[in-house]
C-alpha positions in Angstrom: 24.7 76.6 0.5 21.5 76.8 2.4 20.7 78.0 5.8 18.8 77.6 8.0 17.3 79.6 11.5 16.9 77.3 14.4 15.6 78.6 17.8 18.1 78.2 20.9 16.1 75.8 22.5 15.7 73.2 19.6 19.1 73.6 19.5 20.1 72.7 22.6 17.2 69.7 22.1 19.2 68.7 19.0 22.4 68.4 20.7 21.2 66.3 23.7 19.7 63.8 21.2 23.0 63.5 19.6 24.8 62.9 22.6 22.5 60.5 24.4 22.4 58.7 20.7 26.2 58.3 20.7 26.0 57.1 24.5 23.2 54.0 23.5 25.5 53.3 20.5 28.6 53.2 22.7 26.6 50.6 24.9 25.5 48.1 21.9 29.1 47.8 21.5 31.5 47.7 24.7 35.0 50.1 23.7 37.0 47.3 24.2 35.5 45.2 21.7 36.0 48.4 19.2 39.5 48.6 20.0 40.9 45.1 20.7 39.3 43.8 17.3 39.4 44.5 13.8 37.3 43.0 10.6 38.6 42.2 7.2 38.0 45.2 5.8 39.9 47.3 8.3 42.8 44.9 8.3 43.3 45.4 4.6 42.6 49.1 4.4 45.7 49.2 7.5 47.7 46.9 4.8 47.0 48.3 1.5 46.0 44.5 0.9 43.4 42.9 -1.1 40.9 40.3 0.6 42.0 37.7 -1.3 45.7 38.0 0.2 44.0 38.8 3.7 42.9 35.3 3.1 46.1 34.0 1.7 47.7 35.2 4.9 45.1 33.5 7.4 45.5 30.2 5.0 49.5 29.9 5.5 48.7 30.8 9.4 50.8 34.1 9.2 47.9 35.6 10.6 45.9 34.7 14.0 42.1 35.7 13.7 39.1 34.5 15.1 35.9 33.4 13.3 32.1 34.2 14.3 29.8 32.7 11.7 30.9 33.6 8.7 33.1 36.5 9.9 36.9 36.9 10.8 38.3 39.0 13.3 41.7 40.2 14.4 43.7 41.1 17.4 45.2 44.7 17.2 48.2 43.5 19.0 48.3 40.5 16.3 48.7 43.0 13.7 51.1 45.1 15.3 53.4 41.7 15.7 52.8 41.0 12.0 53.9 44.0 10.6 56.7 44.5 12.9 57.9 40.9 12.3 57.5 41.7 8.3 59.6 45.0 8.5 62.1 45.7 6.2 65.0 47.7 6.9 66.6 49.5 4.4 70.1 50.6 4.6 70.9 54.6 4.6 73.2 54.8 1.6 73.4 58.8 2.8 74.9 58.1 6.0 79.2 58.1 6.9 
């Protein structure tokens, strides 16, 4: 592991970057947008699905999205329905 010595002042120049960085990023892309909508890839890392079923799933309508250019999109709350409406329940063979 290296180290390195860095004067208080360019450290404190550092930090302010950072932060005014994450604040023009945060702009570019409203928080809403962030966390109302999901891509393919996110979808199917939340399922532990491929994107071939991802697309199996958008083909028999079991899943709403939304399409800009050549990219799908979906609806948190979508999901959430989905996998509640897909729940299994399994019966407790441990309980009286």
């Amino acid at each position: 592991m290296e180290f390195k010595i860095v004067e208080s002042r360019t450290f404190d120049r550092l930090k302010q970057c950072l932060r005014e960085l994450l604040e023009r990023s945060n702009r570019l892309r409203p928080s809403s947008v962030q966390e109302d909508w999901w891509d393919n890839q996110d979808i199917c890392r939340l399922l532990d699905i491929s994107p071939r079923t991802l697309q199996t799933y958008r083909d028999k309508g079991l899943l709403p999205y939304s399409q800009v250019g050549h990219k799908c999109y979906y609806k948190v709350q979508d999901i959430e329905q989905f996998i509640e409406e897909n729940r299994i329940e399994t019966l407790n063979k441990n309980k009286p």
